[in-house]
N, C-alpha and C positions, 0 to 999 in steps of 0.2 A: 259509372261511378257517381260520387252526389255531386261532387264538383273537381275542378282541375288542382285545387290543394290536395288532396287526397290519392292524384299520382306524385306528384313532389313539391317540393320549394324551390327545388335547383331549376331556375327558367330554362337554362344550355339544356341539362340532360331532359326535363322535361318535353323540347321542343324535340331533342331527338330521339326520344320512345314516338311522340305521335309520328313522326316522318316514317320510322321503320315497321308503324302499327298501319300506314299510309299505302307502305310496300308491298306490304305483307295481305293487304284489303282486310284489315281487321276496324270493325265500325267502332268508333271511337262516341260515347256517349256522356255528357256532363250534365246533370239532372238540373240543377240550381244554375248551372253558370248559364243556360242553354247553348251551349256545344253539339252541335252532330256532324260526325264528319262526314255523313252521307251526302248533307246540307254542300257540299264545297267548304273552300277555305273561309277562315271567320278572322279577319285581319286585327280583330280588339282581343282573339286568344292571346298572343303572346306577350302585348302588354298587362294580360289578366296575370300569365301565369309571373312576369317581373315584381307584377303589385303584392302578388301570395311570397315571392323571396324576399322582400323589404320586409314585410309582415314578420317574418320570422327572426328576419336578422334585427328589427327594431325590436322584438321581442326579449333575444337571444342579451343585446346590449343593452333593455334594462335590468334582464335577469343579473347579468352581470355585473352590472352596476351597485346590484344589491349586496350581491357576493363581496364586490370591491371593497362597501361602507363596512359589513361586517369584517370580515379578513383583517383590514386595517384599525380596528380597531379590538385587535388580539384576541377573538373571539374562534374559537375552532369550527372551520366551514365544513368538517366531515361530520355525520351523525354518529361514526362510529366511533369507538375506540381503540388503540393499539394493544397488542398482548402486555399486562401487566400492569394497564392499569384499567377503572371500572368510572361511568358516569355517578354523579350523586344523583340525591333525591330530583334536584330541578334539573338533572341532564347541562349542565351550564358549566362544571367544572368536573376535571380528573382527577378520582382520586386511586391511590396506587391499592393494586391490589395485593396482599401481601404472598398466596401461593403462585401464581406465576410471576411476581418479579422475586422470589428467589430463581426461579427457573433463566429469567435473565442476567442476574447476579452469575449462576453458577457458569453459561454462555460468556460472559465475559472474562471471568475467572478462569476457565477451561483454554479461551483463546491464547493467554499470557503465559499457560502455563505449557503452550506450545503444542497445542492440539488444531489441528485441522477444522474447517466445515463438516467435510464428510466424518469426519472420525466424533465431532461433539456429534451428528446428527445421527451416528449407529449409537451411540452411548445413550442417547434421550431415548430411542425408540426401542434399543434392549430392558427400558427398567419401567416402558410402557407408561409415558406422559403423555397426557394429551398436544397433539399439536396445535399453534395457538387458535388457528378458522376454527376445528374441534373445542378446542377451550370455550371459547366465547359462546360458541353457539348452545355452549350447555347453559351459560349464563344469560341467553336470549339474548345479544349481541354478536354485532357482526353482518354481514351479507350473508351469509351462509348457514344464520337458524335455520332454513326449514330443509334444510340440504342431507342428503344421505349418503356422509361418507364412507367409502372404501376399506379405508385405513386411516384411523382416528389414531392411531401412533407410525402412521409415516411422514417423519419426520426429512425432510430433504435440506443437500446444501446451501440453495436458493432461500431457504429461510432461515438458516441463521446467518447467512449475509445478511441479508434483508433485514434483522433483527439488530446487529452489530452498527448497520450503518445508520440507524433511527438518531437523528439530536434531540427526538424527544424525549429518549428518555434521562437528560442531563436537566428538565423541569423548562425547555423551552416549547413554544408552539411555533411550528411553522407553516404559513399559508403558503401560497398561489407556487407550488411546486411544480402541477403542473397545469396545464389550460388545454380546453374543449374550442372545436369550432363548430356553430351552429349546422355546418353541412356535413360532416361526418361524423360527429358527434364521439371523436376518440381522443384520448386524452394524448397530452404531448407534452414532453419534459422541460420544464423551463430551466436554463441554465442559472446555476449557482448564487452567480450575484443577484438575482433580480428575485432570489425567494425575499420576504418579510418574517423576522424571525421576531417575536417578541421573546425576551429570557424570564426566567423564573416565574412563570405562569402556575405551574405546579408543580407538586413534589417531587424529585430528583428521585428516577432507583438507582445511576450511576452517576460517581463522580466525575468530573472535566478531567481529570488525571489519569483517571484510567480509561476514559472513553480513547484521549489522545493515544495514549499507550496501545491501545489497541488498534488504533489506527498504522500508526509508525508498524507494529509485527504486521497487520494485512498485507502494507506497502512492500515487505522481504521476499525475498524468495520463498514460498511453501517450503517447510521441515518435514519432508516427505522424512520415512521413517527407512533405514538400510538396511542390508541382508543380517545384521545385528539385531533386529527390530529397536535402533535407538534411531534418535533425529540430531541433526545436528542444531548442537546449543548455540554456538556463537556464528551461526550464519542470518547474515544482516545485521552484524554488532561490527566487523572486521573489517576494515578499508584499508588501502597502501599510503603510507604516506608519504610519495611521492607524486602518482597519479590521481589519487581520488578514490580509483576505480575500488569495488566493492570485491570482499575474498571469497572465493567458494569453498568447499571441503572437497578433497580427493582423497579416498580410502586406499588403504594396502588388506587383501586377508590373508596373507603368506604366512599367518600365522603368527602372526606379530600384532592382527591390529590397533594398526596405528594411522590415528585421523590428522590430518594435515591442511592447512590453508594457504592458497595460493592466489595470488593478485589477477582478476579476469578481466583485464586489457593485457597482460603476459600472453595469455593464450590465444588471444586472437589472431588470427589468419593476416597477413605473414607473423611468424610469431617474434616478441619482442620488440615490434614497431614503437607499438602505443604507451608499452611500457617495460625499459630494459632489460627488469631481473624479476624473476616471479614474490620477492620476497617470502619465501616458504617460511613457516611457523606451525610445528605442532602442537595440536588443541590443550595435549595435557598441561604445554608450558603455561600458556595464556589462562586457563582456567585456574592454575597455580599461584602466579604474580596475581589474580581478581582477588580471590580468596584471601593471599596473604596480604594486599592494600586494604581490602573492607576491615579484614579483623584490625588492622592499625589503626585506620581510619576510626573503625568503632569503641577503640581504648581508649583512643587518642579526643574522643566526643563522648566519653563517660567521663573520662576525668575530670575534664573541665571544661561544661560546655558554653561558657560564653567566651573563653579564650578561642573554641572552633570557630562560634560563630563569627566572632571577630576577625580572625585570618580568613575566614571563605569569606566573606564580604569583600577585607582589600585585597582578595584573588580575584573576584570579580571584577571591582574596579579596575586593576590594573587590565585586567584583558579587555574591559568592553567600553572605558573614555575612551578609547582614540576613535575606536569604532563609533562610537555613538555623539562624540564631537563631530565626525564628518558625516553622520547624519544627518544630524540638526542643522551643518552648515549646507546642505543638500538642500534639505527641506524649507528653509529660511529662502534659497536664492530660485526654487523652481516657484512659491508662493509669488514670491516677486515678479517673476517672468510671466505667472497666469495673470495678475493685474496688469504688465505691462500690455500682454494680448488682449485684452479686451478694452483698451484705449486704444491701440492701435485698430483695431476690426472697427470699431465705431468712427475711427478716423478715415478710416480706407470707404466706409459708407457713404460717411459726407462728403467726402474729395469725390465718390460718383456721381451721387443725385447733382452737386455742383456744374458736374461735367468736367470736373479735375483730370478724373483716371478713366479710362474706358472699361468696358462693361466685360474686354474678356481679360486686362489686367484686373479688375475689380476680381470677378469669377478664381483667377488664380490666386492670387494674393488671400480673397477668404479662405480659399482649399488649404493653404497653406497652413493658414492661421490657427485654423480648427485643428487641421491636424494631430500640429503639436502643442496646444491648448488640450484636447482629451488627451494626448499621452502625457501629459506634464497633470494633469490632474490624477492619473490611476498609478502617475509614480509616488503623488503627495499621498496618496489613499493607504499607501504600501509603506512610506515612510512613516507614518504617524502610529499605525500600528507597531511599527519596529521599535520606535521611542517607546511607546506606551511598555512593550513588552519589556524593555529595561527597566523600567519604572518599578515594575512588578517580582523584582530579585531581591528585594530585603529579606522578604519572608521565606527564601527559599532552603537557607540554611536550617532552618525550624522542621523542613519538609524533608530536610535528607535525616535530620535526628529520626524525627518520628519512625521514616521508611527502615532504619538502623535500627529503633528500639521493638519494629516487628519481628526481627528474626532474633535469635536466641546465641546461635553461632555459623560459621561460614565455613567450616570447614567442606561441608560438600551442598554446590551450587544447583541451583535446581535451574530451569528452564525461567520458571516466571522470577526468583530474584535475578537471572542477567539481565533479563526485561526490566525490571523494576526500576534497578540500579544503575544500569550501562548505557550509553548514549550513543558512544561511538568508541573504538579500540581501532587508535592508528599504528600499524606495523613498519617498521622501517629494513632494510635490508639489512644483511648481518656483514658484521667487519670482515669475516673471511670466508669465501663460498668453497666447498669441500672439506671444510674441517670438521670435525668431531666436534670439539669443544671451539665453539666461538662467543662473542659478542655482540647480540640485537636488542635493537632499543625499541620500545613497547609505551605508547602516550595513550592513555587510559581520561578517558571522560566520561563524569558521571551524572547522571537524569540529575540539575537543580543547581548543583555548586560546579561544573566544569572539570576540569581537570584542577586534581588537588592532591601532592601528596605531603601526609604527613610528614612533619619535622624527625629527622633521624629517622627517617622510612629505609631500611636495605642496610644501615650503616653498621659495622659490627668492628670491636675493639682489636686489633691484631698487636700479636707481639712482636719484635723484632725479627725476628727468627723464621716465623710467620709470613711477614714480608716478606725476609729474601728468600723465602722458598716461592712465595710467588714469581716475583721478578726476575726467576732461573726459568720456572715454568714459561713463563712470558716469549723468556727468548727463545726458549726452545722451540715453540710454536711459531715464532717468525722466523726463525732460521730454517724451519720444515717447510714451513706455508712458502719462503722464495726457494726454494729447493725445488718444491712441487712449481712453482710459475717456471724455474727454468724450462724442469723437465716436459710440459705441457708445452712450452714456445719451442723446442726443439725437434717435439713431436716422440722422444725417448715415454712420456706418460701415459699414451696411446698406445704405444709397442705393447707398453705391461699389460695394459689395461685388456688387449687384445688377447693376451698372451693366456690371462689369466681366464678370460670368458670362454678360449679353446679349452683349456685345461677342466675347468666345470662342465665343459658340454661332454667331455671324454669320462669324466668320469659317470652324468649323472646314463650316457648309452651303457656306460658297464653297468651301472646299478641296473638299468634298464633289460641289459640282456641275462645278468645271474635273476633276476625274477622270473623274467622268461622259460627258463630251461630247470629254473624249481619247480614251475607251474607245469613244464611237459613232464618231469618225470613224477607229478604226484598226478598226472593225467587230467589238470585241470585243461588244459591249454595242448591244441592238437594242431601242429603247423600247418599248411595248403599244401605242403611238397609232402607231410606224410598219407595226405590223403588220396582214397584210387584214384584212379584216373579213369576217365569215361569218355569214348568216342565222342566227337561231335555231333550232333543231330541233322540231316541232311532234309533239304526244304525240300516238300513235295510240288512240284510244277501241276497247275491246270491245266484244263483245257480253254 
């Protein structure tokens, strides 16, 4: 070789390729460095080869250095570009391209409106778009111009995550994502908080609204689609509101379907622990009550809309002072307590160097100190955002009209308006479990103004008569409903219940056996007893 750079940098692995090339009687030769290992041991080799790993690593951290100055001053350390948008003339800024970021417009749009990765990635590659490494490389961009793809419309999962999760394209740049070490030279992902994001660097192809939004449906359960070919709409909109826990759907096809949501700490193993009653609710109710609150909601914000905006404002206030007063008073007293920490750390210093404290209370006391000094700092980091984001609700009322004067009417709910609009739908258990008709209560939040329902929402005029035909209905239903508790605590409800499951099993073997014996006499169906019969086959013994 010309010299010992040229087997490595790394001194360790370096010394032990020569030892095993040592074992092996392979003559090891260094032109420049004059190395022979025929020569015996050369005791200045392995400090040669330490000197060739500084070399690189002092190399590696001025390159880096360079990288540092640029990055930090919001400048994009990639040469290339992401799908959707294109370099200008001086390569120095991005600007959007207009045919592939509809292609991400439509990625984003397709997500909310309740479509899969895989399902947007057969849809792009059925109508034969270029995928975006293909894209670019037509445009002489990318890694992969000189590359000969396979399938320039295969389109995979992995990239429209991969596209969906981009903050670039909300017109931020973000550097040092991820970092290289001089001796493997692979890249490694730097956690979250330690990227450098500059904002509005360049032109936005998605809004913050709907990037979040598309965030929130990723984090759901997948809307796999059912033996219906539908998916369920309101899974990851449904929570209990009692436990928290989130609703799944459970189908029935007996011919009825009918979609139903049930609370998923109910089910878990032992079941009823975590949460006592499944609160059942079927899909068609709650898509009903959605429907009939928006259209109020959006009469009620046509008519008069600064009288809305007025009431959703002191809807917010009232729900979010208390909250946001002990905020503030959070964030005011942990402020206080990092000041007091670091007069104290500086007091705990001098009382050592003094000879005050000793050196392994000293040691404790800083552990201590730091400790809860960084946790009292990443809670203030979390509070101040929290404040900030209250800050930020005046104009929200203005964002629920808009979102209201996009759609036309509500009568039937699509996937992406319950995303749009819905935040969360808390379910409550209903007043009487086993009845027909009962009473559950349904708290409905919505993306911007919170829960809100309009004035005289549900209320309708009754006549006298009206009434008391209710309030006969009323008793008649609690004087059934404790009838039925009797008969269940006596165990008389079980009898029936038993009685009646015999009775259906009897009949559906009749139905069962008159098919049967229609079937043999039109000769579809030939029982095993009317069939011949044929000796057994007798095993022949070897030798």
């Amino acid at each position: 070789i010309k010299d010992m750079s040229r087997m490595g940098r790394d001194y360790l692995k370096v010394g032990q390729i020569m030892e095993i090339l040592r074992q092996r009687g392979v003559r090891l030769i260094a032109i420049n460095d004059g190395v022979d290992s025929a020569r015996g041991d050369d005791d200045f080799t392995p400090f040669r080869n330490i000197m060739n790993e500084y070399y690189a690593r002092d190399t590696s951290r001025k390159i880096r250095s360079t990288f540092q100055s640029k990055g930090k001053s919001g400048k994009h350390l990639t040469g290339t570009v992401i799908y959707g948008y294109l370099w200008n003339e001086a390569r120095d800024q991005w600007l959007v391209d207009p045919e592939a970021a509809e292609v991400v417009k439509r990625i984003f749009a397709m997500t909310i409106e309740g479509y899969g990765p895989y399902q947007i990635a057969s849809k792009l590659k059925e109508e034969k778009i270029l995928i975006p490494s293909a894209y670019l490389a037509q445009h002489g961009e990318g890694v992969n111009k000189n590359k000969t793809f396979k399938d320039v419309y295969g389109w995979g999962s992995s990239t429209i995550c991969n596209i969906l999760e981009k903050r670039e394209y909300l017109g931020h740049t973000i550097n040092f994502k991820t970092r290289k070490h001089f001796k493997d030279k692979k890249s490694h992902y730097v956690p979250e908080d330690e990227w450098t994001i500059f904002e509005n660097t360049h032109e936005p192809i998605i809004d913050q609204q709907t990037f979040d939004l598309v965030q929130k449906i990723r984090g759901n359960v997948r809307r796999y689609p059912d033996g219906w070919g539908e998916a369920a709409p309101l899974t990851g909109l449904l929570y209990c509101a009692d436990c928290g826990g989130k609703m799944y759907v459970h189908r029935t096809n007996n011919g009825k379907r009918i979609s139903q949501y049930t609370c998923s700490q109910y089910t878990k193993v032992p079941c009823g622990t975590l949460c006592k009653t499944q609160h059942r609710i079927n899909e068609d109710v709650v898509l009903s009550l959605v429907s009939e609150m928006l259209k109020a909601i959006a009469e009620y914000a046509k008519h008069d809309r600064a009288e809305f905006v007025r009431v959703v404002q002191e809807a917010q206030s009232s729900q979010q002072t208390a909250e946001v007063r002990k905020q503030r008073t959070r964030l005011a007293t942990a402020k206080q307590r990092v000041s007091e920490l670091e007069v104290l750390l500086c007091k705990i210093y001098e009382d050592n160097i003094l000879g005050k404290l000793s050196d392994s209370r000293y040691a404790t006391l800083d552990a201590q100190y730091e400790k809860e000094q960084s946790e009292l700092t990443a809670e203030i980091s979390v509070l101040e955002k929290a404040v900030k984001s209250y800050e930020k609700h005046e104009k929200d009322a203005d964002r629920f009209i808009a979102l209201i004067d996009k759609y036309e009417n509500f009568d039937k709910l699509t996937i992406a308006m319950l995303n749009e609009f819905i935040e969360k739908i808390l379910v409550h258990e209903r007043d009487r479990k086993g009845s027909i008709q009962t009473t559950q209560e349904v708290e409905i939040y919505f993306n911007f103004v919170g829960r809100f329902v309009p004035p005289a929402f549900g209320e309708v005029e009754l006549t006298l008569e009206e009434l008391e035909e209710i309030r006969k209905r009323e008793e008649r239903k609690d004087r059934l409903h404790q009838n039925y508790l009797k008969r269940k605590a006596s165990g008389a409800q079980k009898r029936y219940e038993d009685k009646i499951k015999e009775r259906k099993k009897t009949e559906i073997e009749a139905k069962k056996a008159a098919i049967r014996a229609e079937d043999i006499a039109k000769g579809v169906f030939v029982p095993v007893s009317s069939l011949p019969q044929r000796e057994p086959m007798k095993g022949v013994q070897t030798a």
